[in-house]
C-alpha positions as CSV (number, residue, x, y, z in Angstrom):
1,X,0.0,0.0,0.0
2,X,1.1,3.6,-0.9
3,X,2.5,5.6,1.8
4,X,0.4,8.9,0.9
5,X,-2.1,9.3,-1.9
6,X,-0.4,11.2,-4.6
7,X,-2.1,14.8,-5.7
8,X,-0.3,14.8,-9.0
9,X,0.7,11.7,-11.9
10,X,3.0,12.3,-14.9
11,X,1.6,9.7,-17.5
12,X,5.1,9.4,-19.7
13,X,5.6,8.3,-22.8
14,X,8.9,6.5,-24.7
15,X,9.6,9.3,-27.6
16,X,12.9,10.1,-29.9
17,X,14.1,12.6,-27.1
18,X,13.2,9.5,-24.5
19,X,10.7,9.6,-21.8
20,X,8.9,12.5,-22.2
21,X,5.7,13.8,-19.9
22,X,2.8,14.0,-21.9
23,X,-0.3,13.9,-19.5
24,X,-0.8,14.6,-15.8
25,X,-3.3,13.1,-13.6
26,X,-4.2,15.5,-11.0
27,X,-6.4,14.8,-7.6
28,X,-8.6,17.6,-5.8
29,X,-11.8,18.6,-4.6
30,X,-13.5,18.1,-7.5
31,X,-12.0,14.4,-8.3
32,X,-9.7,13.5,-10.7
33,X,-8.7,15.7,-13.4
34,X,-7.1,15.2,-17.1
35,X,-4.3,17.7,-18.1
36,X,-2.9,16.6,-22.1
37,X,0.4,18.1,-22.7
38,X,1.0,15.8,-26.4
39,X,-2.0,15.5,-28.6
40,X,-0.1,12.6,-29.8
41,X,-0.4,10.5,-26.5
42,X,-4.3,12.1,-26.0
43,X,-5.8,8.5,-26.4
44,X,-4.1,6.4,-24.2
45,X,-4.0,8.7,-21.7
46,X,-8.1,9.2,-21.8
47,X,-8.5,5.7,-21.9
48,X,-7.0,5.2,-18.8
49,X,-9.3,8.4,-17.0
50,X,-12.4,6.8,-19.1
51,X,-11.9,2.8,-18.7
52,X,-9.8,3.0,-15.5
53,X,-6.6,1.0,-14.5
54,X,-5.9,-2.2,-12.9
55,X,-5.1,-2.3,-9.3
56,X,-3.2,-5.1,-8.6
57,X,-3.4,-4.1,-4.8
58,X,-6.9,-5.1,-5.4
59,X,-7.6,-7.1,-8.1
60,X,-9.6,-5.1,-9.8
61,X,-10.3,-2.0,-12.6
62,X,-10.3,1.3,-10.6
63,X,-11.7,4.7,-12.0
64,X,-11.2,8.2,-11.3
65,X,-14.7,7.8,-10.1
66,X,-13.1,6.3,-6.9
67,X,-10.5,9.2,-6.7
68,X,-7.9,8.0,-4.0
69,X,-8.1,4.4,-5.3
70,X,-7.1,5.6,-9.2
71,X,-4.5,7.3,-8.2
72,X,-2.7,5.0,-5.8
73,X,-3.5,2.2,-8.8
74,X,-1.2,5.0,-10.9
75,X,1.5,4.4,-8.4
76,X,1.9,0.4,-8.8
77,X,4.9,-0.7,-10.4
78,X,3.9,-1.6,-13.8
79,X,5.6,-4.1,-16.5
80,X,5.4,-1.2,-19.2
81,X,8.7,-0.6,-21.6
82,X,7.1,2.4,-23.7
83,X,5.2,4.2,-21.2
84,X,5.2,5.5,-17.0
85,X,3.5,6.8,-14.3
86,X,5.9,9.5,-11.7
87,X,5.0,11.0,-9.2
88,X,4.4,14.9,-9.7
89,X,6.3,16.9,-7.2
């Protein structure tokens, strides 16, 4: 289990200059909220703030519906070569 729900998650993707930040996840009073900073990356990172993401933790799809739960699912160490979740500062 995470330590402290993060309020901030880069969604970072493998490009020619290497990984490169190209969404953020960000957590407040309103929920979850969807910041694109590549069009080119757009879909994948609204199909994880649409569909959800697995949460190993617990073994199921979480949503941004479920605010703290999404974004600790962002923090789980993933088998992914071309793309990442970070922490935002």
């Amino acid at each position: 289990m995470v330590d402290e729900v993060p309020e901030g998650m880069g969604f970072y993707a493998l490009t020619e200059t290497g990984m490169t930040k190209v969404a953020v996840f960000r957590r407040g009073g309103d929920g979850v909220t969807l910041e694109i900073l590549d069009e080119r990356w757009e879909s994948m990172a609204r199909k994880y703030y649409t569909e959800g993401i697995l949460s190993y933790r617990l073994g199921a799809v979480v949503t941004p519906a479920h605010p703290e739960r999404f974004m600790e699912a962002l923090t789980e160490p993933r088998n992914m070569t071309y793309y990442a979740f970070r922490r935002e500062p």
